[in-house]
N, C-alpha and C positions, 0 to 999 in steps of 0.2 A: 247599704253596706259597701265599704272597700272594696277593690279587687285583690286576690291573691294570684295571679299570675304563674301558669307553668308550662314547661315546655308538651304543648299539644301533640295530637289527638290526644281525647280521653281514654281511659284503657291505659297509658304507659306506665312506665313506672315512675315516672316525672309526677303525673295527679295521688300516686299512692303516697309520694314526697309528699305534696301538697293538702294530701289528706289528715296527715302525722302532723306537718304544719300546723294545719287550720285547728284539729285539738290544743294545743302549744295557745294560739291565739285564742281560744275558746268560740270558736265557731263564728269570729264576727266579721269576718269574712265572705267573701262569695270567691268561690273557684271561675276562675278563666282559663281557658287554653290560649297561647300565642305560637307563634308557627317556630319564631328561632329565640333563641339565647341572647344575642345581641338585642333584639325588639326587648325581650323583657326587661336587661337592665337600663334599656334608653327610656323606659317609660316607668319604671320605679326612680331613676334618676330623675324625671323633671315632677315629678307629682309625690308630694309628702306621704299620702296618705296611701300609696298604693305599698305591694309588698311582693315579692316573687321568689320562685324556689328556682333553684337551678343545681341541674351534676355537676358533681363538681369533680370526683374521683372514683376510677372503679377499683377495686379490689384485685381486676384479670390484664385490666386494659389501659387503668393508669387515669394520669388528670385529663380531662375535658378542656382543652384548648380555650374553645372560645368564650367558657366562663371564668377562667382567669385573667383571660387579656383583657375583657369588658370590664371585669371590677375594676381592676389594675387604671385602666380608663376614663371610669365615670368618680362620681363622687357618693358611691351607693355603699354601706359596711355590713361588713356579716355579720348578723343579728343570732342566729342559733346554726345548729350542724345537728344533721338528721340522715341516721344510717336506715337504708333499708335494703333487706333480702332479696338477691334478684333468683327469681324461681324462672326458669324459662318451661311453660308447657307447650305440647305437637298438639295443634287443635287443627280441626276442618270441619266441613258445613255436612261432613256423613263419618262414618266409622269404619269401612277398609282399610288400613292402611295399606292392604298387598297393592291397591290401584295409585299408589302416589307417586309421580312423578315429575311435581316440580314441588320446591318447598320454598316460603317467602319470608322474608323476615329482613330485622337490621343485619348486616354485616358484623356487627360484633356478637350479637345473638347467635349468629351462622359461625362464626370460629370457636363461640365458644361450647358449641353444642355438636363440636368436629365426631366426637366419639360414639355419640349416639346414631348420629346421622352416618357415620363407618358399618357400624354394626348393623342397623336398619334395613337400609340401600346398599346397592350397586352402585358400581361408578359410573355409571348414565342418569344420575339424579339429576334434577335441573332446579342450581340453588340460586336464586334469583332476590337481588336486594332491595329494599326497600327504605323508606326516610325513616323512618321506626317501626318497632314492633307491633306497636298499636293500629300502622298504618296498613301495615304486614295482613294483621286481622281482618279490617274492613274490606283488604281486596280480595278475600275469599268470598264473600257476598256475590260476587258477579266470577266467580270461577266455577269449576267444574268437581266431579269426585276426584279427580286426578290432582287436584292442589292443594298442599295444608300449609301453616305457617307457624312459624315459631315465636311464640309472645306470652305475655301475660295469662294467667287462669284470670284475672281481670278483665281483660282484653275479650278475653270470650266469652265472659259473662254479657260484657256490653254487650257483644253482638251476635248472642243468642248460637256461639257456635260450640260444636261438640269437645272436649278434651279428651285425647284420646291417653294422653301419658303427661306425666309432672314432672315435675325437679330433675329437665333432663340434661342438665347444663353439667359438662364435665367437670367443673370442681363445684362440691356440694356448699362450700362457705362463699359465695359470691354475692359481695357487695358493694352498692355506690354510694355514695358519701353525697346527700344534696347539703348544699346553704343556702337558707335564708338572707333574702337581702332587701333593705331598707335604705330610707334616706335618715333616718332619725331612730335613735336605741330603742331598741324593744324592753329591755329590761323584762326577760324572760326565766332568767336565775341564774346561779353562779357562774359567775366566766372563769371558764378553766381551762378554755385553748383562744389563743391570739396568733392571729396570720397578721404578719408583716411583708411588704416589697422593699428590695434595697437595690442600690446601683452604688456598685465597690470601685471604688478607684483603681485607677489601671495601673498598678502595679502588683510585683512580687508578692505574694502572701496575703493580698488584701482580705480574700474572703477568708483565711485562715485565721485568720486577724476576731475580725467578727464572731467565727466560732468559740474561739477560744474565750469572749467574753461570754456568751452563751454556759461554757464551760467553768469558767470563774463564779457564778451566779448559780449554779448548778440546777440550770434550767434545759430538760427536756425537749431537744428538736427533734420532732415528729415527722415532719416533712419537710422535705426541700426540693425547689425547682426551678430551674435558668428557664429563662426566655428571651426570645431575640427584643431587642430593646424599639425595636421600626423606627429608629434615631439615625444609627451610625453603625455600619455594618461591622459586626467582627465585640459589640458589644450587647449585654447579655444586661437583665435584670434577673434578682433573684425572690423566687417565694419562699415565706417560712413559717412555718405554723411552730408554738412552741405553747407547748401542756401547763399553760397559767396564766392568768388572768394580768391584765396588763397593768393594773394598781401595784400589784405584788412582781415587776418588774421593770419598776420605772427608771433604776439607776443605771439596768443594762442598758433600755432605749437611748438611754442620753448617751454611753459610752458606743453603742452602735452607731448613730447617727453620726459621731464624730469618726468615724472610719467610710462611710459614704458621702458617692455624691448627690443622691437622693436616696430620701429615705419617706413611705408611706404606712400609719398604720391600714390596713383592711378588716380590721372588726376585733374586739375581745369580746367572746362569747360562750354558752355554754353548747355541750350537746347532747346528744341523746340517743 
């Protein structure tokens, strides 16, 4: 079978994406872990048959960088959009908490779990980052009762370690938005949101310009996002996700396109 490709260790919440996935595909898949974002879409870009999920946006913390600049990049299109719940639990390889005093975990895990970790601790905690949360889990393996970490109830199922508390992440609706990405349609069912890039001419009102057709058409933007172009300093490309299927807005594409200077679809897909 294919690879399905997701941003590694096991245990993150990147594989729980990729698990959501692989039902969507009907299991014909095999799960991979790859270490970064950029490797995954350079290897679903040169190979048809491969497929990868990637975060794409959090709910606390915003879009993920380096998976829009790599679509944006390659020739890979988003095939579906897959929400999942980020639950952050305090796990460690024993159950004192009074003995904790260093806690590990990603640094967005660690901000976002400020309140808990106020309330818990003293201000001599030692909050110490890690490349993921998953990653977070596994170096409690080789720590002491003195260290826990903040990750997945996943996470420490894999590695057999104790949860000591759940859902401790300071806002209880926290979620990241993965997409699916291919080199060729999935045709996985109705497309009801279309992400496009544009690069607006440099003038007065350009991008207002654009809106305004959006507006005319009375089509739903969802999201919007500048990025530096890595062309020409001081210029910006722009993302935009808009709530309908790119069939059922094909008159705006054409009236957009003629207000930029480049213009890329990035996938009409559904999601879930």
């Amino acid at each position: 079978m294919p690879d399905l490709l997701f941003l590694g260790p096991k245990g993150t919440y990147s594989e729980m994406g990729a698990l959501k996935a692989s039902e969507l595909l009907s299991g014909n898949y095999t799960l991979k872990a790859v270490s970064t974002i950029p490797k995954i879409v350079d290897m679903v870009n040169k190979n048809d048959f491969l497929v990868g999920v990637l975060p794409f946006e959090n709910s606390i913390e915003g879009i993920v960088r380096p998976a829009i600049d790599n679509i944006y990049l390659s020739d890979v299109k988003i095939v579906a959009e897959i929400d999942i719940k980020i639950e952050h639990c305090f796990i460690s390889k024993f159950n004192d908490k009074t003995k904790i005093k260093h806690i590990v975990s990603h640094p967005q895990a660690l901000a976002q779990c400020q309140n808990y970790i106020v309330q818990n601790f003293d201000e001599n905690i030692d909050l110490i980052p890690e490349n993921s949360t998953a990653k977070a889990a596994s170096v409690l393996l080789e720590k002491d009762e003195t260290y826990a970490a903040i990750a997945s109830c996943a996470a420490a199922n894999e590695f057999n370690l104790n949860i000591m508390d759940r859902n401790i992440g300071d806002i209880k609706e926290n979620k990241t938005r993965f997409v699916l990405i291919s080199k060729k349609d999935m045709n996985l069912g109705k497309k009801n949101r279309t992400s496009i890039a544009f690069n607006t001419k440099n003038e007065s009102g350009a991008l207002l310009k654009v809106l305004q057709i959006l507006y005319k058409y009375n089509l739903n933007l969802s999201f919007l996002e500048s990025r530096p172009s890595k062309k020409v300093f001081g210029e910006y490309n722009f993302f935009a996700d808009i709530d309908c299927g790119i069939s059922d807005m094909l008159f705006a594409i054409d009236e957009i396109k003629k207000e930029c200077n480049y213009f890329k679809l990035l996938g009409s897909y559904p999601f879930f």
